[in-house]
C-alpha positions as CSV (number, residue, x, y, z in Angstrom):
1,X,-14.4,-9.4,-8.7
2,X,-12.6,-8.8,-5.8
3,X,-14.2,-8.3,-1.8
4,X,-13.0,-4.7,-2.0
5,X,-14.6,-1.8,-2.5
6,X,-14.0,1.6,-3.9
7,X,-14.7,4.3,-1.8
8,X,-14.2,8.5,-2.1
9,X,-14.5,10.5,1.6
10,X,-12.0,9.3,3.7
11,X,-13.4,5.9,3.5
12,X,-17.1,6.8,4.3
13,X,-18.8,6.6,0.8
14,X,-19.3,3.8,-1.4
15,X,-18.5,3.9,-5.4
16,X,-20.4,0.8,-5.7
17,X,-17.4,-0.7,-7.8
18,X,-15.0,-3.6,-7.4
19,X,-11.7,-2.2,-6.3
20,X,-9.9,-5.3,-8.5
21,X,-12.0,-3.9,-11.4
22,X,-11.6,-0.5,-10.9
23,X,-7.9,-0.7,-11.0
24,X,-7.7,-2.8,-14.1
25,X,-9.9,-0.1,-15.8
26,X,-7.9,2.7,-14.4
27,X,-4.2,1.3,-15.8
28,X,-6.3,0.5,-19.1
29,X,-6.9,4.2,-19.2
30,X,-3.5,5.1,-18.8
31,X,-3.1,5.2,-15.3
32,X,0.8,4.6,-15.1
33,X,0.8,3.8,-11.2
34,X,-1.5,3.0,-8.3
35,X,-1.7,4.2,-4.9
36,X,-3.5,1.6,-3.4
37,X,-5.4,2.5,0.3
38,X,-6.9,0.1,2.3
39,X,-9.5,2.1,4.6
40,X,-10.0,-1.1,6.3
41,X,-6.6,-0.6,7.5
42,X,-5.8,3.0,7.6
43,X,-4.8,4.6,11.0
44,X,-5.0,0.9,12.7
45,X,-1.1,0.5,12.7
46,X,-1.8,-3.3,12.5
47,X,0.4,-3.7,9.4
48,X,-1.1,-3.3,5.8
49,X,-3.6,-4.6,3.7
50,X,-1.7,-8.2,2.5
51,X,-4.8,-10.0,0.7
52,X,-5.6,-6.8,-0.9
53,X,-1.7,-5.9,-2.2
54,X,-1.7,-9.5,-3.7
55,X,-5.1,-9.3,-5.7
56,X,-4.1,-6.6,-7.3
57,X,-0.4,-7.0,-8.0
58,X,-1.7,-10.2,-9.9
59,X,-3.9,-8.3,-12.5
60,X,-1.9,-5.3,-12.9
61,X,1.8,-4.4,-13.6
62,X,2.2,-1.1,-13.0
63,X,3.8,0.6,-9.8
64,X,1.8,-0.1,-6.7
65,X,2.1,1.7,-3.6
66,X,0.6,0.7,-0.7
67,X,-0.6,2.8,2.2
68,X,-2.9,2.4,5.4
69,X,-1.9,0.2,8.3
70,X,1.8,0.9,9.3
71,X,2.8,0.4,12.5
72,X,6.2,-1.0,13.2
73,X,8.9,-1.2,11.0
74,X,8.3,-5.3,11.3
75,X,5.1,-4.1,8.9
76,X,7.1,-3.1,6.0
77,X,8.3,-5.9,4.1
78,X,5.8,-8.0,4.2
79,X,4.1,-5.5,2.2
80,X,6.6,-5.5,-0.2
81,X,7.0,-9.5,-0.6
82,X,2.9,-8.9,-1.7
83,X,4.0,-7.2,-4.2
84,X,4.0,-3.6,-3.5
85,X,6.8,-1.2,-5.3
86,X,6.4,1.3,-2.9
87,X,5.1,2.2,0.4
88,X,3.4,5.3,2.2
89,X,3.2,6.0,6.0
90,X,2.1,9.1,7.5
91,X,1.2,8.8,11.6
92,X,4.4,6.4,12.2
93,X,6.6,9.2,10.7
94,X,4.3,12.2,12.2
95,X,4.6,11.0,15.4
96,X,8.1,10.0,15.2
97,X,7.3,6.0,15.8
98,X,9.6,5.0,13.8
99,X,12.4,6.8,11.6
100,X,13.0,6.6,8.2
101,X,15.7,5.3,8.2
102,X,15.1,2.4,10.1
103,X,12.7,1.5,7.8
104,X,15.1,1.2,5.0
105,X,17.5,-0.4,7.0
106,X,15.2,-3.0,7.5
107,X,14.1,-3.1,3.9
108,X,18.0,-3.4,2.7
109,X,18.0,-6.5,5.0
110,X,15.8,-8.1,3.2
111,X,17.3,-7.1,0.1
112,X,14.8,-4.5,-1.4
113,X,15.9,-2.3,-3.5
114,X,15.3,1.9,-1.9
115,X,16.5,5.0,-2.7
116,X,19.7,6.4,-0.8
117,X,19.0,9.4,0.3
118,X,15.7,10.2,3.2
C-alpha cells in the first residue's frame, strides 16, 4: 500500500482505499488510462504530485496523466521524468499564467515527445 488515498468530492471524502491499489484494480478491470489527481496538490501551483506519479508509474503501464499543482512552466517536466504520459492544467491556462505553447516549448527542450498543434 501506498500513503495515498482515494477520495470522491473534490477532495473532501474519503473512499477508505489505497490509491496504489485502487489503480492497479482499476487497469485490471480494463481501465485503459489513468487520470491521476493529487488533491494534496490541486490549486497550490507548487508543482505536481512527484512521489505520487512515481508509485504509480511503477505498478501500472497504462497512460498516466497527471493533474493538480501546476504553476510555472518550470513544473512540467519534472512531472513527466516521473513518469507521467500526459499532463492537465486548468487555472495556469484560465488565468492566462502561462501559454500553451510555452509549455511545449519547454517540453521539446527536454526532448518529450507532444503533439503539434495547441
Amino acid at each position: 500500500p501506498s500513503s495515498f488515498e482515494v477520495t470522491t468530492h473534490g477532495g473532501t471524502k474519503s473512499c477508505g482505499l489505497d490509491a496504489l491499489a485502487w489503480t492497479i484494480e482499476a487497469v485490471q478491470r480494463g481501465a485503459g488510462e489513468v487520470l491521476l489527481n493529487s488533491m494534496d496538490k490541486d490549486g497550490t501551483k507548487d508543482g505536481f504530485d512527484l512521489e505520487l506519479i512515481e508509485i504509480i508509474r511503477s505498478k501500472v503501464s497504462v497512460p498516466l496523466i497527471a493533474s493538480g499543482g501546476a504553476g510555472k512552466i518550470s513544473d512540467f517536466y519534472p512531472a513527466v521524468k516521473a513518469g507521467a504520459d500526459a499532463l492537465l492544467a486548468a487555472s495556469v491556462f484560465h488565468f492566462q499564467e502561462i501559454k500553451i505553447e510555452d509549455v511545449k516549448k519547454e517540453l521539446q527542450a527536454n526532448n518529450v515527445e507532444i503533439r503539434s498543434q495547441i
